[in-house]
C-alpha positions in Angstrom: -40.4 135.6 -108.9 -41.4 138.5 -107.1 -42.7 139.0 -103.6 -45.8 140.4 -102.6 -44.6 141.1 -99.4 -42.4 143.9 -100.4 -45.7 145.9 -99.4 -45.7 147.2 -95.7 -47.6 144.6 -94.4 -47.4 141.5 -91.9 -46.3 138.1 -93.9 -47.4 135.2 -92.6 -44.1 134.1 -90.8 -44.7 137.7 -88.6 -48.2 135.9 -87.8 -49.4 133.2 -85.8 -50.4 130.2 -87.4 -54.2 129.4 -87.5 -54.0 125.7 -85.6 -51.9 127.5 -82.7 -54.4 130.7 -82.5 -57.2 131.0 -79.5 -60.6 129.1 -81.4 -62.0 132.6 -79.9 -62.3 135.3 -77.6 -65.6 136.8 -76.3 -66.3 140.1 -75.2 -69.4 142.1 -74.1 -70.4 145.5 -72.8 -67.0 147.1 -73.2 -65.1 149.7 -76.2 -62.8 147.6 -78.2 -59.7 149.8 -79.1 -56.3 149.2 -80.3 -53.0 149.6 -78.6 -49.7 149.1 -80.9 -50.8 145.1 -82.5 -52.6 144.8 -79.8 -56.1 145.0 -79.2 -57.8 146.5 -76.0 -60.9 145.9 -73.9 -62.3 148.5 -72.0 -64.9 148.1 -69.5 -66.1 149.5 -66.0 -63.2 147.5 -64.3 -60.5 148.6 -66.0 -58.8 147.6 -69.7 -57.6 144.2 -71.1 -54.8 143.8 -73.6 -55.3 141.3 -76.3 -52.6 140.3 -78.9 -54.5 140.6 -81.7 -52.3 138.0 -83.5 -53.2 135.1 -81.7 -57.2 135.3 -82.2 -58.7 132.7 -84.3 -62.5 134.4 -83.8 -63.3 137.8 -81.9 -66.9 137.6 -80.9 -68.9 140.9 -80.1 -71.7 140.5 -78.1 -74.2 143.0 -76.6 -73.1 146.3 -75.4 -70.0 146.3 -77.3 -68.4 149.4 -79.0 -65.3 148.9 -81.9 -63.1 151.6 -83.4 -61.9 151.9 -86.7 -58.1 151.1 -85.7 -59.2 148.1 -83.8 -61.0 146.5 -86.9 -57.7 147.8 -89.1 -55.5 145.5 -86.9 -57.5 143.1 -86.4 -58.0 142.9 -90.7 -54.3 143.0 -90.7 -53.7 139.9 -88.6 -56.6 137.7 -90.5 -58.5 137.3 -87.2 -62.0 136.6 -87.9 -65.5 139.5 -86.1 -68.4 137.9 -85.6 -71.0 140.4 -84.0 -73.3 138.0 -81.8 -76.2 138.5 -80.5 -77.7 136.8 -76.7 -80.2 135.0 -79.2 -77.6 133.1 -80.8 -74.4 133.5 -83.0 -74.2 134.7 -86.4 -70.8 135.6 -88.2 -70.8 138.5 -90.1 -67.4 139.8 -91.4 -63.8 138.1 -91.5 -60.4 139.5 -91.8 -57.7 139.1 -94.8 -56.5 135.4 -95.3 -52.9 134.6 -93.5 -52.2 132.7 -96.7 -50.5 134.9 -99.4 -50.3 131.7 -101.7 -53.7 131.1 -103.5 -52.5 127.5 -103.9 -55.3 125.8 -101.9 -58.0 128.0 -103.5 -57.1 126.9 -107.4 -57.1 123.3 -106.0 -60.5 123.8 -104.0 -62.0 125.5 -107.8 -60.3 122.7 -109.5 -61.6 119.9 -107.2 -65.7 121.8 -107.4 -65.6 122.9 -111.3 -65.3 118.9 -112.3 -68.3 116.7 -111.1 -66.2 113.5 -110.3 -63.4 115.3 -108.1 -66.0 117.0 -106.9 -67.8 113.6 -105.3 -64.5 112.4 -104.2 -63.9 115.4 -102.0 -67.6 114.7 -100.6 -66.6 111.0 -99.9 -63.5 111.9 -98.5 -65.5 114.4 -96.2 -67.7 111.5 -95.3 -65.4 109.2 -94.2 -63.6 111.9 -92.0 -66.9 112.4 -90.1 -67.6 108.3 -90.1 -64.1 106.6 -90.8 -65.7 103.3 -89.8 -67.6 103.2 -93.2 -66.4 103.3 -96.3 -68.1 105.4 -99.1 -65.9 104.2 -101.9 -68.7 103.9 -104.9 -71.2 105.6 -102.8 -73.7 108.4 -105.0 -74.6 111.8 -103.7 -78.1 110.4 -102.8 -76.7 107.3 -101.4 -74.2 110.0 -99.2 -77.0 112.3 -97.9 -79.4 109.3 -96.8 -76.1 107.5 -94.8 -75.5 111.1 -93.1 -78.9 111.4 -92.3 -78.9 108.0 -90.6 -75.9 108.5 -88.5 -76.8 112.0 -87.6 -80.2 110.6 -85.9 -78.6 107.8 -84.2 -76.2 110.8 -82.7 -78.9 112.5 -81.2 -80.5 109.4 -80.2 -77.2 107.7 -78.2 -76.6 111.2 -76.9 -79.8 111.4 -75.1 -80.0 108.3 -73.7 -76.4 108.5 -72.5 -77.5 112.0 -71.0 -81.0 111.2 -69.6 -82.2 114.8 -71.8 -85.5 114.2 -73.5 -85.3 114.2 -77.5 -88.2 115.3 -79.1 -86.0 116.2 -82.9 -84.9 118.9 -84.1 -86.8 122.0 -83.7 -85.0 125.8 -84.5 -87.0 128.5 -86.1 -84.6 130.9 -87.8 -84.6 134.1 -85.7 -86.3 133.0 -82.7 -83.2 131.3 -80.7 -86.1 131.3 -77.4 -88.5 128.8 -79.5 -86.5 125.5 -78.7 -86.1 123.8 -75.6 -82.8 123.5 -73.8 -81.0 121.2 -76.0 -82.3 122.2 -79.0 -80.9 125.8 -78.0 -77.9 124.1 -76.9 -77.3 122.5 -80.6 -78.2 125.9 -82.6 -75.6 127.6 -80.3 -72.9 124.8 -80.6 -73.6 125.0 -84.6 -73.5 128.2 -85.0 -70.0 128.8 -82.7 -68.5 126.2 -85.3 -69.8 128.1 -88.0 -67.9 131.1 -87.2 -64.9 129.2 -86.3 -64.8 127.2 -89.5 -65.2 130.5 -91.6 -62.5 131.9 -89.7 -60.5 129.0 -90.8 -61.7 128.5 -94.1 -60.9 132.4 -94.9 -57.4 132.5 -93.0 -56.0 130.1 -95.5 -57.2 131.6 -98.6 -60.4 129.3 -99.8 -63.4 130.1 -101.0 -66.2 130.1 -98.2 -68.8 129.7 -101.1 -67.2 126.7 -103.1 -68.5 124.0 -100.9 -69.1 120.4 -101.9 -71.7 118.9 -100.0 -73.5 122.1 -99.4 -74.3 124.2 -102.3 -75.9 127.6 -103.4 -74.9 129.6 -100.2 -71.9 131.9 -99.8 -71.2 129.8 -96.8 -71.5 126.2 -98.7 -67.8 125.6 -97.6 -68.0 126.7 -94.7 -71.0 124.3 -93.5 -69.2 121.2 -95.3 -66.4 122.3 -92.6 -68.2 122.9 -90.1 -70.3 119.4 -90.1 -67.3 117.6 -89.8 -67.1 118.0 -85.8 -70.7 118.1 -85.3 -71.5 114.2 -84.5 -68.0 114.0 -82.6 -68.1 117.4 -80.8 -70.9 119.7 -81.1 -73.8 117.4 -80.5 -72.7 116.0 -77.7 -71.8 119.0 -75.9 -75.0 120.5 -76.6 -76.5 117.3 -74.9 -73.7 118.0 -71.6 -74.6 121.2 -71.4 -78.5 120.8 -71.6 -78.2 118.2 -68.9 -76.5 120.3 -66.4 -79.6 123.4 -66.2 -82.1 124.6 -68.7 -80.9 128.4 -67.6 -78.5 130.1 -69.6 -77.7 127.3 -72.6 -76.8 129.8 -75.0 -73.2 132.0 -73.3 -73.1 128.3 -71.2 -73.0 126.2 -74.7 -70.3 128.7 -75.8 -68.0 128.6 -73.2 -67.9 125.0 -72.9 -67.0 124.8 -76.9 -64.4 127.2 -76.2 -62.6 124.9 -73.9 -63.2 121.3 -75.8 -62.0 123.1 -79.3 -58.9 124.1 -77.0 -58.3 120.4 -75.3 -59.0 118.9 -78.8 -56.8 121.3 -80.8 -59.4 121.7 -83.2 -57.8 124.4 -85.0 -54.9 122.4 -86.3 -56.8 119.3 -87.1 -59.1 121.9 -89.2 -56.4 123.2 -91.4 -54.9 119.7 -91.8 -58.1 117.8 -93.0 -59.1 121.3 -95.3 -55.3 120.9 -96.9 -55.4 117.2 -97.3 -58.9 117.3 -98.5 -58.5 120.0 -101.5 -54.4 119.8 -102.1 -53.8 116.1 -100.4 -50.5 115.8 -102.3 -48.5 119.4 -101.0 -51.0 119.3 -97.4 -47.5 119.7 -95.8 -46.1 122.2 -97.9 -44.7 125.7 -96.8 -46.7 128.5 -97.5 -45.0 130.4 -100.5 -45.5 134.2 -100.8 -44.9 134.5 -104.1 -46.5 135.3 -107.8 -46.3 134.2 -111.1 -47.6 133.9 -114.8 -49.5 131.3 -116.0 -48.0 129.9 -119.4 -49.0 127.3 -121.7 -49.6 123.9 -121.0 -50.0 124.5 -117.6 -46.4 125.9 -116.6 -45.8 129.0 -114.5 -43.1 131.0 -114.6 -41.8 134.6 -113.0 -43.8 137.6 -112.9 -41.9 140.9 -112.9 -40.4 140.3 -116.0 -41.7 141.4 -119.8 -41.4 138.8 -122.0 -41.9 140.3 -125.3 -38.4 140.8 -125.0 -35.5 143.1 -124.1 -36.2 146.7 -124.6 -33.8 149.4 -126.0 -32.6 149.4 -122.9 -31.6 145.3 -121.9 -34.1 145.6 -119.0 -36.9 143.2 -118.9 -37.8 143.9 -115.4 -40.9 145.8 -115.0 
């Protein structure tokens, strides 16, 4: 079999794994540039050295300044650049995926393209988000009204073990300023998981689009991921941090996700419940950099070769 890897670039046993990399790192008002693998921050009080290789997500907020060799690195290491705004966060580019096996993205199309497999996944996501109820014969309708339930009763024992007023759930797209303080809090809190769960989701080679409780977005995956954490982390951190002060609940709301994703070593329990949601029976397997044909009847065998045969020569290497 041959290896892709015989191409000057970092394979994935140069890079950090995604469950042991910073969730992410935030910087503002300074020129990002690059120093060897490393990235640089540059500000009034001097300059920063990051190792680009252990950043899950890079956020760029206001006043920030990238160069070319800084995003190549950065690419190169499959960390994740989201440019942010102080209005809230939204993710807009990713690097390469740290996965050179496509091995989780042929089970993740094989587990959406058939409509059964499909619900089982969604189940399966269910009951990792509420594992004291079991969805085993549950529809798609019967899944959405349950979530629904146990989403409202979330924000409803989170207020009344905070003492923060609850009035629903109130965002306009756009217009971060329109909510009150928890409300703000929850957008922010959403939208940091967003970003991380893309980073994730893209690091290991799926499909952010391919999602199976969300649909029609080319982030559907990446929201099924995402609203995994949400009842056990994000909304009730939003609610901590909206008890504390109404000032500030958007850079506040991040950096207190920054340090629960660290204590609760979200990152690794991300890649685990992706691989043993789409590939449950190789979840543990090593990452193989390798590539090969497919064949009939579902068999694979080695690339490189030309199998019409030797040619004048004996050589069937390409």
């Amino acid at each position: 079999m041959s290896r892709v890897s015989r191409r000057q670039a970092l394979t994935p046993r140069q890079l950090t794994r995604t469950s042991e990399r910073l969730s992410f790192v935030y910087l503002e008002r300074c020129t990002v540039h690059r120093d060897a693998n490393a990235i640089t921050a540059q500000d009034a009080e001097g300059t920063t050295h990051i190792p680009s290789a252990t950043i899950g997500t890079l956020l760029l907020g206001p006043g920030t300044r990238v160069t070319h060799q800084a995003m190549s690195v950065l690419g190169e290491t499959g960390a994740a650049v989201c440019w942010v705004g102080e209005q809230g966060v939204r993710y807009y580019a990713s690097g390469r995926a740290l996965s050179r096996s496509s091995a989780l993205m042929e089970a993740q199309a094989r587990q959406w393209s058939n409509p059964r497999s499909r619900l089982t996944v969604a189940r399966g996501m269910y009951q990792l988000r509420f594992p004291d109820e079991d969805p085993a014969g549950l529809t798609r309708h019967e899944l959405l009204g349950r979530e629904g339930r146990r989403v409202k009763e979330c924000y409803r024992a989170q207020a009344a073990r905070t003492g923060v007023p609850w009035r629903g759930r109130r965002y306009v797209p756009g217009d971060f300023s329109s909510g009150d303080a928890v409300n703000q809090a929850v957008t922010a809190a959403a939208q940091c998981m967003y970003g991380i769960a893309h980073a994730v989701v893209t690091s290991l080679g799926c499909s952010p689009a391919l999602g199976f409780v969300h649909s029609g977005h080319e982030l559907s995956f990446v929201l099924d991921i995402a609203d995994l954490y949400k009842t056990e982390i994000g909304i009730p951190l939003a609610f901590d941090v909206a008890a504390q002060d109404e000032d500030d609940v958007g850079p506040r709301t991040r950096r207190a996700l920054r340090d629960r994703i660290n204590t609760a070593s979200l990152l690794g329990r991300c890649v685990d419940d992706i691989k043993r949601l789409l590939l449950p029976e190789a979840a543990d397997a090593e990452d193989r950099d390798v590539v090969t044909l497919q064949s009939d009847s579902g068999h694979q065998v080695p690339s490189g070769m030309n199998y019409d045969g030797p040619d004048d020569y004996g050589d069937e290497l390409w």
